[in-house]
C-alpha positions as CSV (number, residue, x, y, z in Angstrom):
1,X,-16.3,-40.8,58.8
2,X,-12.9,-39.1,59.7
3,X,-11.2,-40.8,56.4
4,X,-14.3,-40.3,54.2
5,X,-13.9,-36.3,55.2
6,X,-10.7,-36.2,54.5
7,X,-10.9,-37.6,51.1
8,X,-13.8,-35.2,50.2
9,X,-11.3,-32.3,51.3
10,X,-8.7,-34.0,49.2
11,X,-11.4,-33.8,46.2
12,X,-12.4,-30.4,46.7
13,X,-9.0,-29.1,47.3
14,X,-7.6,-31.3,44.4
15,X,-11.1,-29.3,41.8
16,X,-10.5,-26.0,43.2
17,X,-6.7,-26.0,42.4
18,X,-7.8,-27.2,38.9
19,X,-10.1,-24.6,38.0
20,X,-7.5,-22.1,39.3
21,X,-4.7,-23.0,37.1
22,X,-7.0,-23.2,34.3
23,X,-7.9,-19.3,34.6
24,X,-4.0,-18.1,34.0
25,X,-3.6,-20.7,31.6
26,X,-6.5,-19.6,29.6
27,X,-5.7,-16.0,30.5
28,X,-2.5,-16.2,29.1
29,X,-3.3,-17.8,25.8
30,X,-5.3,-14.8,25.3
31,X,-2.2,-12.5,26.4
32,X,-0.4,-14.4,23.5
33,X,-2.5,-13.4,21.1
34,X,-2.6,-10.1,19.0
35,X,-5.9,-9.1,16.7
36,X,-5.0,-7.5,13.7
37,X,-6.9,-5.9,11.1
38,X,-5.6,-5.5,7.5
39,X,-6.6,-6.2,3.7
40,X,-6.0,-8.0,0.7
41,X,-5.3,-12.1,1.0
42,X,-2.5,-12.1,-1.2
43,X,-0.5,-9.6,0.1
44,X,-0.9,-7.8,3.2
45,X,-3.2,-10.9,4.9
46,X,-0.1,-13.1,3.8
47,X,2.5,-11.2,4.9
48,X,1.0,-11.0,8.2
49,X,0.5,-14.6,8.1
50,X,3.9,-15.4,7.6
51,X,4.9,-12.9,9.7
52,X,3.0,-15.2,12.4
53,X,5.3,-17.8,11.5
54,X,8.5,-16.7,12.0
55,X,7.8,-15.5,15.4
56,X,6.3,-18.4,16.8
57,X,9.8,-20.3,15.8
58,X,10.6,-18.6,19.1
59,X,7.0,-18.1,20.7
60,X,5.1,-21.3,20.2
61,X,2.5,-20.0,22.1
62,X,1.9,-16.6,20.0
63,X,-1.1,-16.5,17.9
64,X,-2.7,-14.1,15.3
65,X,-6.4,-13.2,14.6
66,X,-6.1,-12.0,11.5
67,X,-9.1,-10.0,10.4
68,X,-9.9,-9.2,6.8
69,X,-11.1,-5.5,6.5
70,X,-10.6,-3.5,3.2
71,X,-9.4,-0.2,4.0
72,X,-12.1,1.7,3.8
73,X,-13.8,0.2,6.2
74,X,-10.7,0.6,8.6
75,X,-10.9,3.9,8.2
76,X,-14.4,3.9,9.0
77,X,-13.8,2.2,12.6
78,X,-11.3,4.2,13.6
79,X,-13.2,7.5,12.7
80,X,-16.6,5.8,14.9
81,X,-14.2,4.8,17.6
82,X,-12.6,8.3,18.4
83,X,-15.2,10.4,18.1
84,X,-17.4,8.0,20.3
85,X,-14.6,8.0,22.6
86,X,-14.8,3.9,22.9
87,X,-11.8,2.6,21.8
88,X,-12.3,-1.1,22.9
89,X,-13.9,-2.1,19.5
90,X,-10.1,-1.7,17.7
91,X,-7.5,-4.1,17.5
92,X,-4.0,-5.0,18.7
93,X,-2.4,-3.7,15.4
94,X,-3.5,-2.5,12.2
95,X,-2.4,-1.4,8.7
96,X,-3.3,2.1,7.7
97,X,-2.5,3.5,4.2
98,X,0.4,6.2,4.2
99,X,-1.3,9.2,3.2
100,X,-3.4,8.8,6.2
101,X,-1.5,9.1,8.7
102,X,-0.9,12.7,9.3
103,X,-4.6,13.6,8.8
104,X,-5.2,10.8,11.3
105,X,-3.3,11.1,14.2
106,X,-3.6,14.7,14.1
107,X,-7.4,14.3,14.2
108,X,-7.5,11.4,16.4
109,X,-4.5,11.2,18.4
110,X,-6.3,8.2,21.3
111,X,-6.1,5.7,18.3
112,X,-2.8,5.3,18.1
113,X,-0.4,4.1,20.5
114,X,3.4,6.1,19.8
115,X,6.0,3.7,18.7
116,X,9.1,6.0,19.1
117,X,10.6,4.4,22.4
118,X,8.8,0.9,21.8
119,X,12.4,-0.5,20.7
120,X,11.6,-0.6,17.5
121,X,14.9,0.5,15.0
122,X,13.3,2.9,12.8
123,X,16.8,4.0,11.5
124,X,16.5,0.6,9.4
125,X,14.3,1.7,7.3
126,X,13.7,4.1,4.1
127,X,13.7,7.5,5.5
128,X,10.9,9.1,2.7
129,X,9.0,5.5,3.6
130,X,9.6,6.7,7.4
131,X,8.3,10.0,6.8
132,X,4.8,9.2,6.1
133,X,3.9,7.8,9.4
134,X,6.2,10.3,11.7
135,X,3.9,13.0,12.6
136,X,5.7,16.1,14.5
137,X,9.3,13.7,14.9
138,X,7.4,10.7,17.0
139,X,7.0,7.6,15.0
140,X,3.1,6.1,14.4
141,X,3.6,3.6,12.1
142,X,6.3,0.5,11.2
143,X,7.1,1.2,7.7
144,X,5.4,-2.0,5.4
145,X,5.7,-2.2,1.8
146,X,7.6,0.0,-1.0
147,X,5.5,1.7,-3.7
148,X,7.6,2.3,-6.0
149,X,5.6,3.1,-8.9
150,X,5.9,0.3,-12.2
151,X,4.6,-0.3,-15.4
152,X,3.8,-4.0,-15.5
153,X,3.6,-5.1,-19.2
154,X,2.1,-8.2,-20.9
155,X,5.3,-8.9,-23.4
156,X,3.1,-11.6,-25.4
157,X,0.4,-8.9,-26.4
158,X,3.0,-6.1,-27.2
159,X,4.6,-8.5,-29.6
160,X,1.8,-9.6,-31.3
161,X,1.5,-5.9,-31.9
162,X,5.0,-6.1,-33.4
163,X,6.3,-4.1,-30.4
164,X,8.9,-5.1,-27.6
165,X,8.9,-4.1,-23.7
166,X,12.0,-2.3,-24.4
167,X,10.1,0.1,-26.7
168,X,8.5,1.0,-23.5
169,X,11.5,2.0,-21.2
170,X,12.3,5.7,-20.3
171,X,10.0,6.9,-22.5
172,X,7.8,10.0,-22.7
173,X,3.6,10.2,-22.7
174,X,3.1,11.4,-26.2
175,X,5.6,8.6,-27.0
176,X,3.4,6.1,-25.0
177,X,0.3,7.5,-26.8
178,X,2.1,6.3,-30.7
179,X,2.6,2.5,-28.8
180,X,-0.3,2.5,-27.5
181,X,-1.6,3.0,-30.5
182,X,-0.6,0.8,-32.2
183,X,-1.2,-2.3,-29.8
184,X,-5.0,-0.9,-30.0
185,X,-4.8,-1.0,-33.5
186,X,-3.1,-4.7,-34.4
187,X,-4.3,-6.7,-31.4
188,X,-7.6,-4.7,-30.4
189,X,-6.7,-4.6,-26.5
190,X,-6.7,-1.4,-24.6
191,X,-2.7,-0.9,-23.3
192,X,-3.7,-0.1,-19.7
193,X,-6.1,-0.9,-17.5
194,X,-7.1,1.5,-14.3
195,X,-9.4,1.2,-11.3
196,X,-10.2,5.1,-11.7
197,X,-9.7,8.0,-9.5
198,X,-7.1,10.3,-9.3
199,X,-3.5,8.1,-8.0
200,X,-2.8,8.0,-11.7
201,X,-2.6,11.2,-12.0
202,X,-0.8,11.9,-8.5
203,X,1.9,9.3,-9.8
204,X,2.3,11.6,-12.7
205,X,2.3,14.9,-10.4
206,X,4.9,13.3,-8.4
207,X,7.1,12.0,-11.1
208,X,8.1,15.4,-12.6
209,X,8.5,16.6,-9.0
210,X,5.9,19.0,-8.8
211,X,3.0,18.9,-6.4
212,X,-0.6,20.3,-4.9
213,X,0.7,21.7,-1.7
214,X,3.5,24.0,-1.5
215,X,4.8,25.3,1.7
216,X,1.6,24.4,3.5
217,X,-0.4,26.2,0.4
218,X,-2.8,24.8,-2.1
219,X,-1.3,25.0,-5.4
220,X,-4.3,23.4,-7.6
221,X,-5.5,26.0,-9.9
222,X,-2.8,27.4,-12.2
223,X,-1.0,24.5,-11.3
224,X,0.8,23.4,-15.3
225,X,1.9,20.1,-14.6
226,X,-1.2,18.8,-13.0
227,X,-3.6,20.3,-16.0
228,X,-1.1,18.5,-18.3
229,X,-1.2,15.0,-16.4
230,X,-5.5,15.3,-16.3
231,X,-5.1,15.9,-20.3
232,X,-2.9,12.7,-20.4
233,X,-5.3,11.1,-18.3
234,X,-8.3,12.1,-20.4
235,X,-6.8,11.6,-23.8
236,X,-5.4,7.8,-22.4
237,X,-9.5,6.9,-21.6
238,X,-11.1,8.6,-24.7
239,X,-8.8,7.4,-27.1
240,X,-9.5,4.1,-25.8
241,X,-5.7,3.1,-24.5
242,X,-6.9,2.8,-21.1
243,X,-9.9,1.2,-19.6
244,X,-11.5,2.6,-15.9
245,X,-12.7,-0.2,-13.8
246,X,-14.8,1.4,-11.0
247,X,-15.1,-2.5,-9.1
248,X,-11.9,-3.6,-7.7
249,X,-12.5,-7.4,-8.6
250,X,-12.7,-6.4,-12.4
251,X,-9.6,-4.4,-12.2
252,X,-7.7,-7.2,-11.1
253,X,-9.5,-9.9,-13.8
254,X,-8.9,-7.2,-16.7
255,X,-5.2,-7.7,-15.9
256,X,-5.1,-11.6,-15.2
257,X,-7.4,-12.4,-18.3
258,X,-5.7,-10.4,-20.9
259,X,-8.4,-7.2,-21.6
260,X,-5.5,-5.2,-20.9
261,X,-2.0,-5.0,-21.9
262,X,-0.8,-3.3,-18.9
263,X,-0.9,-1.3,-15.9
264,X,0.7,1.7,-14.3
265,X,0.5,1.5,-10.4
266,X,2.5,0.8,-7.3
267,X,4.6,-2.4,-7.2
268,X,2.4,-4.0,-4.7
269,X,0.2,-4.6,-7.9
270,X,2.8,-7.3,-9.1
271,X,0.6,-9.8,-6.2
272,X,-2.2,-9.8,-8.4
273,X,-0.7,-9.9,-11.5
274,X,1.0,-12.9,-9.8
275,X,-2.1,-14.7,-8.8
276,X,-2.3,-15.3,-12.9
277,X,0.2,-18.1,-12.6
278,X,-0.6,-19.6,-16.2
279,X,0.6,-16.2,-17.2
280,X,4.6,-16.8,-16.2
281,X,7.0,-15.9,-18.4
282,X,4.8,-13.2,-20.5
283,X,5.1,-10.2,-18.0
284,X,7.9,-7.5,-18.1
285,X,8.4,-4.1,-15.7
286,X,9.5,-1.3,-16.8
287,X,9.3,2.4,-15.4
288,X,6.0,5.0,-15.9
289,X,6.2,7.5,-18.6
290,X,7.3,10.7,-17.8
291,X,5.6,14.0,-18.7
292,X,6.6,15.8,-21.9
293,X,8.3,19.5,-21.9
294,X,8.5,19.9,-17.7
295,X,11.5,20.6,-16.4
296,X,12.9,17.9,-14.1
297,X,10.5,15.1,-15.0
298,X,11.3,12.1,-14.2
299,X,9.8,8.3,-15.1
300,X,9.7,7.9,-11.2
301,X,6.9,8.1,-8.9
302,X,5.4,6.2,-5.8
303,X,2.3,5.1,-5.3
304,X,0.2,3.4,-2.2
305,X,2.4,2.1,0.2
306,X,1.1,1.0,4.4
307,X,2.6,1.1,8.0
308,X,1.4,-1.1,10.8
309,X,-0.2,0.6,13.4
310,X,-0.5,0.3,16.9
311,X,-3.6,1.0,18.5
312,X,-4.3,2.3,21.5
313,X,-6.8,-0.5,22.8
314,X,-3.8,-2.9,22.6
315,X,-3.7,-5.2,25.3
316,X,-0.3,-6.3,25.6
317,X,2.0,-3.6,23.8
318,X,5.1,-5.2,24.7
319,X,4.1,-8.4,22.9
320,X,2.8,-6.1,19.8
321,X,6.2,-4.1,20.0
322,X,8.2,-7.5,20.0
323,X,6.2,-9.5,17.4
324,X,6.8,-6.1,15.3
325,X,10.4,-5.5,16.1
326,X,11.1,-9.4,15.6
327,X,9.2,-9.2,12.3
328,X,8.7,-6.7,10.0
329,X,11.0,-4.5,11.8
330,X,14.3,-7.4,12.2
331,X,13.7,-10.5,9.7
332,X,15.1,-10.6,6.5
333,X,13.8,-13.8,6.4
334,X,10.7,-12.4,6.4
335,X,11.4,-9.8,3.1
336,X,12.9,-12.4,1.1
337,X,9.7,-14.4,1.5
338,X,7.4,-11.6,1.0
339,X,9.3,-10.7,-1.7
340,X,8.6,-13.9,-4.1
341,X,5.8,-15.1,-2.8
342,X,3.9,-11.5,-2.6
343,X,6.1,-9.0,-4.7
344,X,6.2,-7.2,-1.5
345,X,9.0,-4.9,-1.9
346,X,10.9,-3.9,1.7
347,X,11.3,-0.3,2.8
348,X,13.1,-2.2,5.5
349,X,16.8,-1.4,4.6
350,X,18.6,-4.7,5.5
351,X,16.3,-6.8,3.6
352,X,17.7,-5.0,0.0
353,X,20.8,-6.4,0.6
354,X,19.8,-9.9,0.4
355,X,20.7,-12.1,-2.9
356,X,17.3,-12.5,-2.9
357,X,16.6,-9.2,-4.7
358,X,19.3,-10.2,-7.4
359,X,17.5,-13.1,-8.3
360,X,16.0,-13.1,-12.0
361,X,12.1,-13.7,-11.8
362,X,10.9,-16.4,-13.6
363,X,7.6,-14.8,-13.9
364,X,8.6,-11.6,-15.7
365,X,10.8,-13.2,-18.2
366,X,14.1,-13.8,-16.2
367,X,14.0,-9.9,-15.5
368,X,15.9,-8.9,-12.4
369,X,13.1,-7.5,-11.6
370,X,13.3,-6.6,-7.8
371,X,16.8,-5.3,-8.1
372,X,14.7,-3.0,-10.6
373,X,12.3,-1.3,-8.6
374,X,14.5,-0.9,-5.6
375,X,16.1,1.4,-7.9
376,X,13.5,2.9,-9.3
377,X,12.5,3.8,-5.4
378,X,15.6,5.5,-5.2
379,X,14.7,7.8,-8.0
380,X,11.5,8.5,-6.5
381,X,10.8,13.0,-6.4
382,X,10.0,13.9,-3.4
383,X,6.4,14.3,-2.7
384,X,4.3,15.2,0.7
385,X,0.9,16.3,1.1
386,X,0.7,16.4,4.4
387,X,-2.4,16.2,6.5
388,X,-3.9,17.0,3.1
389,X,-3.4,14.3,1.2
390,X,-7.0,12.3,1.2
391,X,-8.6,16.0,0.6
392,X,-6.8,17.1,-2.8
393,X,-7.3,13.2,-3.9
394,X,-11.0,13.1,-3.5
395,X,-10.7,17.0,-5.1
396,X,-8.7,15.5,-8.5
397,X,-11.3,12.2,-8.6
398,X,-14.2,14.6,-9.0
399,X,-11.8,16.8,-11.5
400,X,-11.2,13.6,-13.2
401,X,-14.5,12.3,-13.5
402,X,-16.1,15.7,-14.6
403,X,-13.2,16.2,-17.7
404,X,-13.4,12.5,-18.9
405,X,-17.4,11.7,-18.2
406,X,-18.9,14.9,-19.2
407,X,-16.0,16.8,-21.1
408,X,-15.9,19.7,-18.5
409,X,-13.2,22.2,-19.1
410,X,-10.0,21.2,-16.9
411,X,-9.0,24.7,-15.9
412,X,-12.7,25.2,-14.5
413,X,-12.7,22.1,-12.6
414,X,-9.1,22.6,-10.9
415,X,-9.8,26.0,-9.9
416,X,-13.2,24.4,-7.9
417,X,-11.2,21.8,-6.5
418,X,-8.7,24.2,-5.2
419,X,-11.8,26.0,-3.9
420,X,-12.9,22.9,-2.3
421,X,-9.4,22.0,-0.9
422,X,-9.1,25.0,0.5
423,X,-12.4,25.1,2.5
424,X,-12.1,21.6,3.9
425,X,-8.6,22.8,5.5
426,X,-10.1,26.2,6.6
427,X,-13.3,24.3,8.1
């Protein structure tokens, strides 16, 4: 009886011992994993997939849960999380778009976790990139992508038009408008394609230096430059040189099946361009047109552009500051793969100096392409919104929609969007 006891303590001892090591092992697989919400498979999901790579090199252990969310929606959940005051439904980290992050974390401050002492070294990156996401000198954000603004142009179509992509370089709007022209008129395709709204029209704000806010004011009505980029953007849809695609997907197709012959947007558009790989060899980049008669225009501008985000429901910050630091914020690895793969251009300084970027693309003709829009990014007028930024774009979409869909007069409608600018800042 004596031995049988004994072995039954032996047993229970030997069960009880395994289901205690299996809690901290179980416990800290989860403490090795980070949740992160962010958009778009073939850019930012990929990035942050690779991303996962490179760190586990070092952290076998470390996993992702990537979770596919397009930005709206984001913004949505963070907006129901503060102002139910239950942050426990965010993630570790996050991507937020640019412009949001003043408006943001001056709104909701408990989202966001502050990354200015997490050892991250945000003197590595681009400091007009930095400045979106540093809101009263502390830093919110890990600078992401470049948005350099481009012209991404099908070189096949042009020259069936009896045009080259050179014809397109450093070139004015009314000049674009003859082109345009005549590629309509010899090959029947519409030059540009759009996905509406008003970032068009921002990017050509932006590129002759001028903006909506000055000096904390609203400077919509009266504002020359901005009536004069609506009339571009009016006469580029009614003359039939641009086509406005209000569904995302059929943006992207219109590009990758040829009903457009180009498009105007941030470089972070060359991914799906990309994604048309039958298409190598018969794309070109060039810079945006700049406005005509403005002093100081340039054929510069930036458009889009994220930052990941820390939130403040992270469970294990020190991981989420690591994984950051060893990542986006210390591989150049990392950039160089982005940047082929993803045509994600780094606002993380090291990564420009890698041969990488001096590498003739394939894709776009054997243009040195990336070496091309990191200078275009340092041509780039400066441009800052502020807090105000998602305001005076959702003003200039309803501007934009009004002029092109039922001809209303431009002056009228700036003047009622710097009304309604105005009263959303007061309010």
């Amino acid at each position: 009886m004596k031995k049988k006891g004994f072995l039954s303590i032996l047993l229970a001892t030997a069960m009880l011992g395994s289901m205690v090591a299996a809690v901290p092992a179980a416990a800290a697989d989860e403490e090795q994993t980070l949740t992160v919400w962010c958009w778009d498979p073939n850019f930012n999901i990929y990035a942050m997939q690779q991303a996962e790579k490179i760190y586990q090199e070092d952290h076998p252990d470390f996993k992702l849960d990537i979770q596919e969310n397009v930005y709206s929606d984001i913004e949505t959940k963070l907006i129901t999380a503060a102002t139910s005051g239950d942050y426990s439904t965010l993630p570790d980290i996050f991507l937020m778009q640019d412009y949001s992050y003043h408006k943001d974390v001056t709104s909701f401050p408990d989202v966001f976790t502050e990354l200015t002492e997490s050892g991250i070294d945000f003197t590595q990156f681009s400091a007009g990139k930095l400045a979106d996401s540093t809101v009263d000198g502390k830093n919110y954000g890990v600078p992401f992508d470049n948005g350099a603004t481009i012209m991404a142009i099908r070189s096949d179509i042009v020259e069936e038009a009896g045009l080259t992509t050179d014809d397109f370089k450093d070139i004015t709007w009314s000049k674009f408008m003859e082109l345009a022209k005549t590629v309509k008129d010899k090959t029947g395709t519409p030059m540009l394609t759009t996905s509406g709204g008003s970032e068009l029209v921002l990017e050509m704000l932006q590129s002759a230096g001028a903006s909506p806010i000055v000096d904390g004011e609203v400077k919509i009505a009266d504002n020359e430059v901005l009536k004069q980029a609506v009339e571009v953007y009016a006469q580029l849809v009614n003359e039939g040189y641009m086509t406005e695609y209000t569904d995302w997907d059929q943006y992207i197709a219109s590009m990758n099946n040829g009903d457009a012959a180009g498009v105007i947007n941030g470089c972070w558009i060359m991914s799906s361009v990309q994604a048309a790989e039958d298409q190598a060899g018969k794309w070109a980049v060039v810079n945006m047109p700049a406005l005509d008669d403005v002093d100081g225009a340039t054929n510069y501008a930036n458009c889009g552009g994220a930052s990941w985000a820390v939130s403040s429901n992270c469970k294990n910050p020190e991981l989420a500051y690591d994984f950051i630091k060893s990542t986006f914020g210390g591989s150049v690895e990392l950039y160089d793969d982005l940047l082929v793969n993803a045509g994600a251009i780094a606002s993380y300084l090291p990564a420009a100096e890698s041969d990488v970027y001096q590498e003739a693309s394939d894709f776009y003709g054997g243009q040195k392409v990336y070496a091309d829009i990191v200078d275009f990014a340092s041509k780039v007028p400066a441009f800052d919104c502020g807090a105000y930024y998602s305001d005076v774009r959702s003003a200039l979409t309803d501007v934009i929609t009004n002029v092109v869909q039922n001809g209303a007069d431009v002056a009228d409608e700036l003047q009622t969007a710097q009304d309604t600018v105005e009263f959303n800042i007061e309010g």
